[in-house]
N, C-alpha and C positions, 0 to 999 in steps of 0.2 A: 473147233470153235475159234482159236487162235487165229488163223488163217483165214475165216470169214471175215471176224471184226478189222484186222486189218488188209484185206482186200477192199470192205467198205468204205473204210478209214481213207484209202489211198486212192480209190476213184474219186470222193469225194475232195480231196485236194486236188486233183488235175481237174476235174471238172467246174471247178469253183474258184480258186485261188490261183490263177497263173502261175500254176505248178506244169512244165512243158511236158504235154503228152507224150513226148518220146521217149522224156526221162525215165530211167530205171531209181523207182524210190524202194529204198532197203526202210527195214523197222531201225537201224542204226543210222539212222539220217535223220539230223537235229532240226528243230522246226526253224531254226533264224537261217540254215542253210536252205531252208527250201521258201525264205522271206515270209515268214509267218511271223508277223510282229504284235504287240499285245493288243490294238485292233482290229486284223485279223483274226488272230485267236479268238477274240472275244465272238464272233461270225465264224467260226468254226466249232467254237463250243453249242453256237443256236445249232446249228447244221446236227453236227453231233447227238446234243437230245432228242432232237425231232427222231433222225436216223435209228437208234438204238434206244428209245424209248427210255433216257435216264434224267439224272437231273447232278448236272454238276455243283459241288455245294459252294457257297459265295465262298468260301476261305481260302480254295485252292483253285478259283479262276483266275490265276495268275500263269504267263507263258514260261515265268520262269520254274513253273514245276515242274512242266513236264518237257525234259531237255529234249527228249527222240519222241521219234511215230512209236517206239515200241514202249515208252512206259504213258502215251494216252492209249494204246491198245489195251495196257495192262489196269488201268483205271477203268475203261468202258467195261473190261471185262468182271471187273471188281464188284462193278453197280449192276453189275447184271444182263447187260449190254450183248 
């Protein structure tokens, strides 16, 4: 399951976010490295829900919780995602 949610995770950032399709994005790659700012995130979280059918809670829609891809992998996975 790990590996689905973030292969979804990770298309939907190059697809979306001029995140460059050539690039090799690891789960240890922090979102301000791949220019993910609080609103972007915030258009990454819509994406997000729609995607994996969750609901991020208002307290922790903040970019700076989630430093990498791999601990919002680890939150979508958390919600069910």
């Amino acid at each position: 399951m790990h590996k689905d949610v973030a292969a979804k995770l990770i298309s939907i950032l190059k697809e979306q976010f001029d995140v460059d399709l050539n690039s090799s994005i690891k789960l240890e790659d922090t979102l301000s490295s791949l220019n993910i700012n609080s609103i972007s995130f915030i258009r990454l979280v819509v994406e997000l829900e729609k995607e994996f059918n969750i609901e991020f809670q208002d307290e922790i829609m903040d970019v700076s919780n989630f430093k990498t891809i791999k601990s919002l992998v680890e939150y979508i996975e958390e919600k069910g995602g």
